[in-house]
C-alpha positions as a Markdown table, in Angstrom:
| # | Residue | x | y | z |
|---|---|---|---|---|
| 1 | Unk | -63.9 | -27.4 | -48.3 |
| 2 | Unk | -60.0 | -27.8 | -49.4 |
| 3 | Unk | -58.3 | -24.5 | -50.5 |
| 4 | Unk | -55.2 | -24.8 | -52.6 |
| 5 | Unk | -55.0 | -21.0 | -52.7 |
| 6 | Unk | -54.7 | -18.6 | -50.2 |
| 7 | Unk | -54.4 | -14.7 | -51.6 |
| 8 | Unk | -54.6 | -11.4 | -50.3 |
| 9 | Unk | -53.0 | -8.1 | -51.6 |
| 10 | Unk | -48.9 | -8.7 | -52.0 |
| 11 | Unk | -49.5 | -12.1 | -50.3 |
| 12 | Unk | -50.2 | -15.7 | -52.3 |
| 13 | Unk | -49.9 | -19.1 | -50.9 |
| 14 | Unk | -50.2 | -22.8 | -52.2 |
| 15 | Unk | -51.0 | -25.4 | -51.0 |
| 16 | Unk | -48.0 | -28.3 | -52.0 |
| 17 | Unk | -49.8 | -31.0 | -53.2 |
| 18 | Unk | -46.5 | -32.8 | -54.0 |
| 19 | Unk | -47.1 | -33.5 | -50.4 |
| 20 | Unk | -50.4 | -34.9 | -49.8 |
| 21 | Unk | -51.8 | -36.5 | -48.6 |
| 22 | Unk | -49.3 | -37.1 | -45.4 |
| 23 | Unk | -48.3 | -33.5 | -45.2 |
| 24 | Unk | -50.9 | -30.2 | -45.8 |
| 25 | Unk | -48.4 | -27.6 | -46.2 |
| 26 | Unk | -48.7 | -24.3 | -48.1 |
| 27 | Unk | -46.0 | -22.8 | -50.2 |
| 28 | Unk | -45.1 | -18.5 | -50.3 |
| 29 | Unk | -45.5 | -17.7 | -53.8 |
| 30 | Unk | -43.5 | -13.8 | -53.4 |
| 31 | Unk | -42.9 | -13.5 | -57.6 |
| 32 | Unk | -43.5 | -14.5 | -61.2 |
| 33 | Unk | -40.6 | -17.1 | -61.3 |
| 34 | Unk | -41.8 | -18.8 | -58.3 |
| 35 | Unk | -45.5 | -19.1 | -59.3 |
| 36 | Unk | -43.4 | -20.5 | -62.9 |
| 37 | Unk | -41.5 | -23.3 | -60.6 |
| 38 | Unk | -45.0 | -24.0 | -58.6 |
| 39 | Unk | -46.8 | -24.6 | -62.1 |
| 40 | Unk | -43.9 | -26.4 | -63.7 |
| 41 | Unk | -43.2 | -28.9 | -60.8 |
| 42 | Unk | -46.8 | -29.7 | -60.0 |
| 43 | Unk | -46.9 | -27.9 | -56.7 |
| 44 | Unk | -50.4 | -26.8 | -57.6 |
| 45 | Unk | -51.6 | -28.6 | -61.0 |
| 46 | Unk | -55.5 | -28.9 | -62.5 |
| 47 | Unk | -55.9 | -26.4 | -65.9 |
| 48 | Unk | -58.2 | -23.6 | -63.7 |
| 49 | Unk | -55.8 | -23.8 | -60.7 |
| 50 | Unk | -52.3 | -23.0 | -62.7 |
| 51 | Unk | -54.0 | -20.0 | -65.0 |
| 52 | Unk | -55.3 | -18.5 | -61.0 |
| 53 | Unk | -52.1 | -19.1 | -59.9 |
| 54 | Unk | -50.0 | -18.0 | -62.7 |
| 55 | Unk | -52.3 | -14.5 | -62.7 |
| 56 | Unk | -51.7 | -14.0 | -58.7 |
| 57 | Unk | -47.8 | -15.0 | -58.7 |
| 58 | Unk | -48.3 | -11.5 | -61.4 |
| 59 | Unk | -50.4 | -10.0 | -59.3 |
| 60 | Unk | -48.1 | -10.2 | -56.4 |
| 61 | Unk | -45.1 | -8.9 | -58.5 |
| 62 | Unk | -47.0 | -6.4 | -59.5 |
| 63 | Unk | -48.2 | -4.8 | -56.3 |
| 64 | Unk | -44.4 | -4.2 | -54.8 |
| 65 | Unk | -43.1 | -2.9 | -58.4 |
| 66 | Unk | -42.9 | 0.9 | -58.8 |
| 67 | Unk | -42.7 | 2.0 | -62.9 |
| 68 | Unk | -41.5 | 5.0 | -64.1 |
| 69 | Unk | -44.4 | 5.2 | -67.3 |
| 70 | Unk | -47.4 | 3.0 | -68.5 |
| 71 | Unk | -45.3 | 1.6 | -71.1 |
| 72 | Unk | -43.1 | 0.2 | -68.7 |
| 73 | Unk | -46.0 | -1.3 | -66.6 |
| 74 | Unk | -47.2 | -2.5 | -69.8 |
| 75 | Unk | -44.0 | -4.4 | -70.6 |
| 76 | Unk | -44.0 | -5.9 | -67.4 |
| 77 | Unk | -46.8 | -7.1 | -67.7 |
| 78 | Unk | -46.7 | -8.7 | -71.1 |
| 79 | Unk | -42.9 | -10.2 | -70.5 |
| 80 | Unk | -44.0 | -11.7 | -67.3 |
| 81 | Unk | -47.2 | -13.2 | -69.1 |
| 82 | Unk | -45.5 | -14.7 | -71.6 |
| 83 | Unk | -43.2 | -16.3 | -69.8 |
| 84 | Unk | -45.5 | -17.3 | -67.5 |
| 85 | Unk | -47.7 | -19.3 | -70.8 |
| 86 | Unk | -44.1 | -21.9 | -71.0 |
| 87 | Unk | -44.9 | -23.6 | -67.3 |
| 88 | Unk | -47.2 | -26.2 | -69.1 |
| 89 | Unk | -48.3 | -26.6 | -72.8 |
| 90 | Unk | -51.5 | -28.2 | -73.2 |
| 91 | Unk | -53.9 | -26.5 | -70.3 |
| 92 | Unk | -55.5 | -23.7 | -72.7 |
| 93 | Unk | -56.8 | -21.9 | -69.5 |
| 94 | Unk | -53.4 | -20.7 | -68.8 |
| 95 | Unk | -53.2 | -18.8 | -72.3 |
| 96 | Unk | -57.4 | -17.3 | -72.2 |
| 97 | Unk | -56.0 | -15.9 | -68.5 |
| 98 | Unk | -52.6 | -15.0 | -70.5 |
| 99 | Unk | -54.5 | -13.6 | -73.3 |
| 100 | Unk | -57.4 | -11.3 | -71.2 |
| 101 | Unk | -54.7 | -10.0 | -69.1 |
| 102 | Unk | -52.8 | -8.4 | -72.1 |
| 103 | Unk | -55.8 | -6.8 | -73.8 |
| 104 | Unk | -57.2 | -5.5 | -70.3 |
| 105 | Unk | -53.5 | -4.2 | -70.0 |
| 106 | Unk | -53.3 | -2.5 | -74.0 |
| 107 | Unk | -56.6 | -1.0 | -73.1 |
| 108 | Unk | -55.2 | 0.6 | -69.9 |
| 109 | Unk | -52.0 | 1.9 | -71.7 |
| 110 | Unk | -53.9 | 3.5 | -74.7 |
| 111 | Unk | -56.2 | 5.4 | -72.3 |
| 112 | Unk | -55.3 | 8.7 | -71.9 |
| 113 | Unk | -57.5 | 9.9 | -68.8 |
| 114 | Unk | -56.1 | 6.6 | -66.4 |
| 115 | Unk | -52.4 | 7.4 | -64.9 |
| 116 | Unk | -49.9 | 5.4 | -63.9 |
| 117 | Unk | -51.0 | 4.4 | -60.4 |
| 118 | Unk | -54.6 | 3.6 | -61.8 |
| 119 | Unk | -53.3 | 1.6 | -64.5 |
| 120 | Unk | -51.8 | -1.1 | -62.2 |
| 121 | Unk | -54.8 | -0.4 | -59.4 |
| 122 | Unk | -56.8 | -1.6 | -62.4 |
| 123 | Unk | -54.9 | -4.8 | -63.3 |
| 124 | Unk | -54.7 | -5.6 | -59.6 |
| 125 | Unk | -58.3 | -5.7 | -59.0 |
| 126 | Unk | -59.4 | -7.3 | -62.2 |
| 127 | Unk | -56.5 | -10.4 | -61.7 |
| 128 | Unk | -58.0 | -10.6 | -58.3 |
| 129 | Unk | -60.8 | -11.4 | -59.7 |
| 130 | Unk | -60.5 | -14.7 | -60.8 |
| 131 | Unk | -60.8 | -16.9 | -57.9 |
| 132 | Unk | -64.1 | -15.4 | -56.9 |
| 133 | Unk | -65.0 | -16.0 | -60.6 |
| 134 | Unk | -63.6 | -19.7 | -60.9 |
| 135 | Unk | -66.0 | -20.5 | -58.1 |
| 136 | Unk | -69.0 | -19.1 | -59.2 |
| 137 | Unk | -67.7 | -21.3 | -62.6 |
| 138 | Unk | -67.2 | -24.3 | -60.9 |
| 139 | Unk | -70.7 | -24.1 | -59.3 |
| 140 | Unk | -73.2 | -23.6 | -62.3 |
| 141 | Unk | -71.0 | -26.3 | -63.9 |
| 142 | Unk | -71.6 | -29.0 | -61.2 |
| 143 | Unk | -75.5 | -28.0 | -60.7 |
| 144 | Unk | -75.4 | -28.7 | -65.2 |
| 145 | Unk | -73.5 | -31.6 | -64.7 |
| 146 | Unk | -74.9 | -33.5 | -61.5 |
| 147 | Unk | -78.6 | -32.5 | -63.3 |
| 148 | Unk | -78.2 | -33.5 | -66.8 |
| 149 | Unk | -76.5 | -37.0 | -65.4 |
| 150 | Unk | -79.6 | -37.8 | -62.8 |
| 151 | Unk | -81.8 | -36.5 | -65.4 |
| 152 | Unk | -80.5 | -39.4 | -68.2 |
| 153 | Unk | -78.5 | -42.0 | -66.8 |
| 154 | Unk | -80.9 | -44.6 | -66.5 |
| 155 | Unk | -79.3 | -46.2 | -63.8 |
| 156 | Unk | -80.3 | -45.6 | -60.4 |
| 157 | Unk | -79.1 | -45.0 | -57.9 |
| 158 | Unk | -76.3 | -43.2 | -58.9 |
| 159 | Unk | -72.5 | -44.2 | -58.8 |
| 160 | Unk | -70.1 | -42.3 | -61.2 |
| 161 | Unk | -66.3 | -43.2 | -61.5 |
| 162 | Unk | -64.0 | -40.1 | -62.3 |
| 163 | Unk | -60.2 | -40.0 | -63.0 |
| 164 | Unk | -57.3 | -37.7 | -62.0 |
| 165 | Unk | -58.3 | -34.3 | -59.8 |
| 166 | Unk | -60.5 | -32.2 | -60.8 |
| 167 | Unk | -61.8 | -30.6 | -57.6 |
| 168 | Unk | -61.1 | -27.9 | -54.9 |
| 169 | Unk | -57.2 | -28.8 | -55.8 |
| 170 | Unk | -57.9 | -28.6 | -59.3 |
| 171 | Unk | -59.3 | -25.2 | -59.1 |
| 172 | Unk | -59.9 | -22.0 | -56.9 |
| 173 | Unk | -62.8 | -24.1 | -55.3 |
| 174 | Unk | -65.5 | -26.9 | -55.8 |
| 175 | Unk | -64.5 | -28.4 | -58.6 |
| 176 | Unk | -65.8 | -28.9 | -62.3 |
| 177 | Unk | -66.3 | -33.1 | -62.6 |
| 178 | Unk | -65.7 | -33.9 | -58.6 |
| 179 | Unk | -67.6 | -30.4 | -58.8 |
| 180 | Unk | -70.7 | -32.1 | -60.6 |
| 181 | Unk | -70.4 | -35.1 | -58.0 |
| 182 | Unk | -70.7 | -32.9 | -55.3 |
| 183 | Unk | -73.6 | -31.8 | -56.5 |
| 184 | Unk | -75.4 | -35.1 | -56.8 |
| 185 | Unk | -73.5 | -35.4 | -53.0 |
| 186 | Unk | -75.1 | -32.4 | -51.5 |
| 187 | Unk | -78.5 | -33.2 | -52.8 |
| 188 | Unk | -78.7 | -36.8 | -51.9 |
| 189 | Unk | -78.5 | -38.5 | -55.3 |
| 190 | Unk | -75.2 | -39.5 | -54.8 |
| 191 | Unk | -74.6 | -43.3 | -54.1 |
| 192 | Unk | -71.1 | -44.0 | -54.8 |
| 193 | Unk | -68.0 | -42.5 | -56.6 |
| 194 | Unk | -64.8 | -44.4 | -57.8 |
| 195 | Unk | -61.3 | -42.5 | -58.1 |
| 196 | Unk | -58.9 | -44.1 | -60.3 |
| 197 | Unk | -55.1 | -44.1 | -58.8 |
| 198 | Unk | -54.1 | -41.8 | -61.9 |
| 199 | Unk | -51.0 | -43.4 | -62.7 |
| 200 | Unk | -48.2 | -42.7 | -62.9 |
| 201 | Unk | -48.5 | -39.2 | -60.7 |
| 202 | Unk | -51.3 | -40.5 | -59.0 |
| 203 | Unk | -53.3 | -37.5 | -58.6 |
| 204 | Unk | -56.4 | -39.5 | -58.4 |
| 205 | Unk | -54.5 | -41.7 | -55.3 |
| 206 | Unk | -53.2 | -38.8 | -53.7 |
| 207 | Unk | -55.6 | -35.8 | -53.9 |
| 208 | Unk | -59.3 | -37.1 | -55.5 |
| 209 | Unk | -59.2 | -39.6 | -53.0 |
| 210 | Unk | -58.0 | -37.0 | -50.4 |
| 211 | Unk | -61.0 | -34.8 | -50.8 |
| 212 | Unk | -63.3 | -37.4 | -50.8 |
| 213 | Unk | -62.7 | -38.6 | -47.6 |
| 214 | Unk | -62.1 | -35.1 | -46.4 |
| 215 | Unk | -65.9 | -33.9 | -47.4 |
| 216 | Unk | -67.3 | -37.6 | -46.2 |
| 217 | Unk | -68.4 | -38.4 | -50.0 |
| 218 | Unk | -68.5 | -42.5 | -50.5 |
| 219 | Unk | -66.0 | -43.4 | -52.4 |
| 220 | Unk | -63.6 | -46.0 | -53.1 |
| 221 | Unk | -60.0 | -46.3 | -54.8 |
| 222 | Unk | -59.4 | -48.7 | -57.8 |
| 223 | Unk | -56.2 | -49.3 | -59.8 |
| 224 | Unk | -56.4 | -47.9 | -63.3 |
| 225 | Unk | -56.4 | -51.2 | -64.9 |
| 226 | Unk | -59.4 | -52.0 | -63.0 |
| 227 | Unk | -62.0 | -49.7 | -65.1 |
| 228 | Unk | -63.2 | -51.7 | -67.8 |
| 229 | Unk | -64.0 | -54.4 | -64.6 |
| 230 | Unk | -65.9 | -52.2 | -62.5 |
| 231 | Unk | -68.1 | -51.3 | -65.6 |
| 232 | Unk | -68.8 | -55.0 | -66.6 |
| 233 | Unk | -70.0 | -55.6 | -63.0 |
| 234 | Unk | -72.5 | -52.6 | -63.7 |
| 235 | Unk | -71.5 | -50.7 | -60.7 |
| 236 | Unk | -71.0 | -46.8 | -62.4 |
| 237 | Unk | -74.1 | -45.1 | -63.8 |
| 238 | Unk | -72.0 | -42.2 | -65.3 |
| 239 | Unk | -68.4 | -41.3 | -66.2 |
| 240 | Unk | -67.3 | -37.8 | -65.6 |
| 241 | Unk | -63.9 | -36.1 | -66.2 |
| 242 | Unk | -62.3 | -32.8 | -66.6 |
| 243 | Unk | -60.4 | -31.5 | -69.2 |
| 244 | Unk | -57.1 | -29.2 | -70.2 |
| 245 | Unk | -58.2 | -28.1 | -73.8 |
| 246 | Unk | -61.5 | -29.1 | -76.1 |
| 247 | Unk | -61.4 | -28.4 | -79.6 |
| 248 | Unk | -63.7 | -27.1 | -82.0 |
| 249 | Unk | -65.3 | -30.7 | -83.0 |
| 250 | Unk | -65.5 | -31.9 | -79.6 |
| 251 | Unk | -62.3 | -33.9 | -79.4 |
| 252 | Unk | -61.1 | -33.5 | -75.8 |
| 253 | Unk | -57.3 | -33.9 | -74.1 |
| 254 | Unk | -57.3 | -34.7 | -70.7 |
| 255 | Unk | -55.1 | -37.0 | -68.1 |
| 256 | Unk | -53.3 | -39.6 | -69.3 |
| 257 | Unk | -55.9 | -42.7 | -69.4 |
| 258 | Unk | -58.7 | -40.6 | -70.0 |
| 259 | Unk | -59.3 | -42.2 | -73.7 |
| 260 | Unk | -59.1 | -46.2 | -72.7 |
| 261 | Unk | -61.5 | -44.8 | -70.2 |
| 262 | Unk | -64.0 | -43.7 | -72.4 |
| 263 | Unk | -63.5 | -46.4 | -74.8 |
| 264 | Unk | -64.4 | -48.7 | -72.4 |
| 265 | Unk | -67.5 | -46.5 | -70.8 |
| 266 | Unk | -68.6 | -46.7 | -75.2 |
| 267 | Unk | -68.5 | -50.7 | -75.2 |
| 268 | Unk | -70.2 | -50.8 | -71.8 |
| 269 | Unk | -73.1 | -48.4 | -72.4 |
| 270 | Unk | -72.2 | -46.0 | -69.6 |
| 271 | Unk | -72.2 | -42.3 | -70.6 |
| 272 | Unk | -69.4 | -40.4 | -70.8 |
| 273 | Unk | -69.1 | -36.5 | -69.6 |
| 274 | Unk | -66.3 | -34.0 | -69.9 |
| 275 | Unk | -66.9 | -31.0 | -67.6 |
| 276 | Unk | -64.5 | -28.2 | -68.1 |
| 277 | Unk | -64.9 | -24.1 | -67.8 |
| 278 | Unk | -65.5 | -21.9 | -71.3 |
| 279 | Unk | -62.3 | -20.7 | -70.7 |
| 280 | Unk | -61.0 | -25.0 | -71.7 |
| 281 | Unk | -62.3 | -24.4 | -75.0 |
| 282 | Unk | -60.3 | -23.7 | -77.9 |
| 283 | Unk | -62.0 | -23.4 | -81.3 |
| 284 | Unk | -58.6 | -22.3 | -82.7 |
| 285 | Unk | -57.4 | -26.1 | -83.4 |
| 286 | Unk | -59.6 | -28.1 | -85.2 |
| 287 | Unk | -59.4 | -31.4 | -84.2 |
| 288 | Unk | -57.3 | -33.1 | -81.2 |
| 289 | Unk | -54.4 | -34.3 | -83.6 |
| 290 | Unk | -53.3 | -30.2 | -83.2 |
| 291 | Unk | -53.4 | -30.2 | -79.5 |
| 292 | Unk | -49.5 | -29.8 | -78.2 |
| 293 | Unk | -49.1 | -33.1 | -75.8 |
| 294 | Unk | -47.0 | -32.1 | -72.8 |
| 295 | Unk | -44.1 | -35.4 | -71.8 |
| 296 | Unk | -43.0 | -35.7 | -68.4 |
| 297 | Unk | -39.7 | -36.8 | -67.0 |
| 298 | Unk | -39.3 | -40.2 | -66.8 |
| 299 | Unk | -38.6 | -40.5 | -62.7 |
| 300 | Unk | -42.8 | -40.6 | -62.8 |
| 301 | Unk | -43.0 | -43.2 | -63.9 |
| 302 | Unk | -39.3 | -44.7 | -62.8 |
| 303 | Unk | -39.9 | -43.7 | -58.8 |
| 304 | Unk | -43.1 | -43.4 | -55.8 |
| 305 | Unk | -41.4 | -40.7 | -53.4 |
| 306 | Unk | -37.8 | -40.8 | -54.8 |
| 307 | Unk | -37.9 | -44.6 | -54.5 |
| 308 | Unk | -37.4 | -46.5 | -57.3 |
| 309 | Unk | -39.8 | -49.4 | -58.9 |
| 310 | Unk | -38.9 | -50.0 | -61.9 |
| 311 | Unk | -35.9 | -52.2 | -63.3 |
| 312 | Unk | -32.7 | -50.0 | -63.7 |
| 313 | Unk | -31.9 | -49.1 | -67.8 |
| 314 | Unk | -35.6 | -49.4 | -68.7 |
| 315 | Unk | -37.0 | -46.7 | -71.0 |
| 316 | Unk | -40.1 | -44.8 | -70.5 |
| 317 | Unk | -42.4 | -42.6 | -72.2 |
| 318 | Unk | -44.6 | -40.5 | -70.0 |
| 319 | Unk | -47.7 | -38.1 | -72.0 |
| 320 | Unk | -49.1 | -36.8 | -69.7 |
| 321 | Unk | -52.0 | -36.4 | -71.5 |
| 322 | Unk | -54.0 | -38.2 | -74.1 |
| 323 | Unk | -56.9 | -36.9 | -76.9 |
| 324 | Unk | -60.4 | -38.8 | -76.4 |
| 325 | Unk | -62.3 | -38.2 | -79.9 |
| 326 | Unk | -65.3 | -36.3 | -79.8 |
| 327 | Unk | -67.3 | -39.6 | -80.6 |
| 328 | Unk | -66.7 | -41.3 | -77.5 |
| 329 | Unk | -67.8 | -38.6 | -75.3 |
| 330 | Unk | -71.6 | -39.5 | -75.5 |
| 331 | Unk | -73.1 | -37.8 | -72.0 |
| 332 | Unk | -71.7 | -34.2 | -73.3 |
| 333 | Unk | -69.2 | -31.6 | -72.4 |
| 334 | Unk | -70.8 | -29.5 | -69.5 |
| 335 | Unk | -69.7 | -25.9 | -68.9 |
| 336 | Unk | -70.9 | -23.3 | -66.6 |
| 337 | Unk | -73.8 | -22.2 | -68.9 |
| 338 | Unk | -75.1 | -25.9 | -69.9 |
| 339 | Unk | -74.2 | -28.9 | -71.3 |
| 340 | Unk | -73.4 | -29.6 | -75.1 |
| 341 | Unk | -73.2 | -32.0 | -77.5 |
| 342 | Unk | -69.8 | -32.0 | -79.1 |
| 343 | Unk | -70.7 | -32.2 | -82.2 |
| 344 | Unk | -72.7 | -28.9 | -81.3 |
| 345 | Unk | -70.0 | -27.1 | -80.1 |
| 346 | Unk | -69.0 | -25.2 | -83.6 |
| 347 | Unk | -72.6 | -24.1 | -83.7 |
| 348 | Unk | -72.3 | -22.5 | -80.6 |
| 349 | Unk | -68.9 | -20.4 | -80.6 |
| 350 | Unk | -70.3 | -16.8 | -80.2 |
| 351 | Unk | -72.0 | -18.2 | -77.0 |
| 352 | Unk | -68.9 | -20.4 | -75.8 |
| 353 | Unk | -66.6 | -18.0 | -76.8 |
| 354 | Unk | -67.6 | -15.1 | -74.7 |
| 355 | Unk | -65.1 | -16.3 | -71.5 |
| 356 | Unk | -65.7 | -13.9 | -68.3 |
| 357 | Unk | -63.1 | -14.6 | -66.0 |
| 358 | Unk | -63.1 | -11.4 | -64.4 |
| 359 | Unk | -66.5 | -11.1 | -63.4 |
C-alpha cells in the first residue's frame, strides 16, 4: 500500500503529490514552516493527512529544540500550533489535532513532578502517535462502511463511484471512503469502482486513480460531468465520499462537486455515504451555512501543469469545497465506531465526541 508519510524521531518525509502520478518523490519536512508550505500548497492534502502532518512537521521541531523552562516549551508549542491551524480553513481535523495537543501540553506544564526533559519526551511520543492511530481509524471505518453498503444496497454486484482522494494519500494509511472500497476489494464483493477526474485539481485523476491501479482494484476514470450518466445507465450500487468537517445536523462539506453528486445519487435512487474519522466532526456549527469555505487561486482552474486552457482575461471562482445538506446523504456518515444516520448525530455527541487520536 501507498505511504504519503514517512516519520521517524527528528526525520519526516512526504510524499509530493503535486507530482503524481509521473513522478513518486518524497519531500524533507525539517520544521513547522515547512510542514505550513507542504499543507498550504497541496504537497500532501486529504483532512487526516494535513492534521498528521501538521503534528510531525511540530514534532520534528520539537525534538532538535533545547528550552530553558516548561513555560517556554509550552509557548512553543502553542505559537507553533496556531500557526500551524492557518494552512487550510475548512478541514476540522487540523484544529481536534491543534486542540489535543494544547491540552496534553497545559497538562504537562501544570504538573509539578514531570521536568523539563519529560515534558517534551511526553509530547513527542503522544504526536507520534497519530499515524499508528489514523490507521487503526481508517480500518474499523472501511470494515463499517464496505458492511453496511453490501448489507443494504440492493444492487448486486457491487460497483460504487467515489470522488476526489480519500485513501492511503488522504491519510496516514488505507483510507476512509477508498478505505471502505477496499474493504468490499479484499473480501471479494467488490465489482467495480468509478473515480471522478476531481476538477479542477484533479485529485481524483491524479491520485484515486493512482492507487487504484497501484493495488489492482477495477476501476475506471469518468469526467465529472459524466456522473448523473453513469447513474442513469444503473452501473453504481453505492456512492461513497469523504469529508473535511460534518456538522451537528448532518450537513457535510467536502470537495468541490460533492453536492451535484449527491443530488444526483437522491434523483437516481443510489445511496449516498460520507465516511470521515470522529475527529471530522464538529458539533460546534450547527448547520453547513457556518462552515468557513476555503477559495483557491485561480491558476486551478486557469492552467494543467503551468500550461494554460482557459481564454486569457476570463474570471474564475474556485471553492474548493462545497456543503451537501444532511438530507441528501441517505446511506449514512460512517465513522470508525459505526455508521449513523445524520439526523442521529446530535443524539449521539457524548459518543462521537470522545476523539482518540493518540491511542
Amino acid at each position: 500500500m501507498l505511504e504519503a508519510i514517512l516519520y521517524k524521531r527528528g526525520k519526516l518525509e512526504i510524499l509530493d503529490q503535486l507530482l503524481l502520478p509521473a513522478k513518486t518523490s518524497y519531500d524533507n519536512i525539517t520544521c513547522v514552516q515547512e510542514g505550513w508550505e507542504a499543507i498550504k500548497s497541496m504537497k500532501v492534502r486529504g483532512a487526516p493527512a494535513i492534521s498528521i502532518v501538521a503534528a510531525l512537521s511540530l514534532a520534528v521541531e520539537l525534538s532538535k529544540e533545547n528550552f530553558v523552562s516548561k513555560d517556554d516549551l509550552h509557548h512553543f508549542i502553542i505559537k507553533n500550533l496556531n500557526y500551524l491551524s492557518t494552512s487550510r480553513p475548512t478541514a476540522v481535523n487540523l484544529g481536534q489535532v491543534v486542540k489535543l495537543i494544547s491540552k496534553l501540553s497545559e497538562g504537562y506544564l501544570q504538573d509539578e513532578n514531570l521536568s523539563i526533559s519529560l515534558m517534551k519526551e511526553r509530547l513527542l511520543a503522544d504526536t507520534e502517535k497519530l499515524l499508528a492511530s489514523d490507521v487503526r481509524i481508517n480500518k474499523s471505518i472501511g470494515e463499517y462502511g464496505g458492511k453496511h453498503i453490501l448489507e443494504n444496497c440492493s444492487q448486486k454486484p457491487i460497483s460504487i463511484l467515489t470522488h476526489c482522494n480519500t485513501g492511503s494519500l488522504a491519510t496516514a494509511g488505507y483510507g476512509t471512503a477508498l478505505g471502505a472500497i477496499r474493504w468490499l476489494y479484499e473480501n471479494k464483493h467488490l465489482h467495480h469502482v468509478y473515480c471522478t477526474e476531481t476538477r479542477p485539481y484533479n485529485q481524483g485523476a491524479r491520485l484515486t486513480a493512482y492507487e487504484l491501479v497501484h493495488d489492482n482494484i477495477p476501476s475506471t476514470l469518468i469526467c465529472d460531468s459524466m456522473v448523473a450518466s453513469l447513474m442513469q445507465s444503473g452501473k453504481v450500487s453505492a456512492v461513497i465520499v469523504g469529508a473535511d468537517r460534518v456538522v451537528c445536523n448532518g450537513d457535510t462539506a467536502n470537495k468541490i462537486g460533492t453536492y451535484q453528486i449527491a443530488v444526483c445519487a437522491k434523483y437516481h435512487n443510489i445511496p449516498f455515504y460520507v465516511a470521515c474519522p470522529r475527529s471530522t466532526l464538529d458539533f460546534s456549527l450547527k448547520s453547513g451555512d457556518l462552515i468557513p469555505i476555503e477559495e483557491r487561486p485561480s491558476q486551478e482552474m486557469l492552467t494543467i501543469n503551468s500550461i494554460r486552457i482557459a481564454a486569457e482575461g476570463i474570471k474564475c471562482w474556485n471553492p474548493a469545497f462545497d456543503v451537501t445538506p444532511a438530507s441528501l446523504i441517505t446511506g449514512g456518515i460512517v465513522t470508525e465506531i459505526g455508521v449513523f444516520h445524520p439526523s442521529a448525530l446530535k443524539d449521539n455527541i457524548d459518543q462521537l465526541s470522545a476523539v482518540e487520536l493518540f491511542t
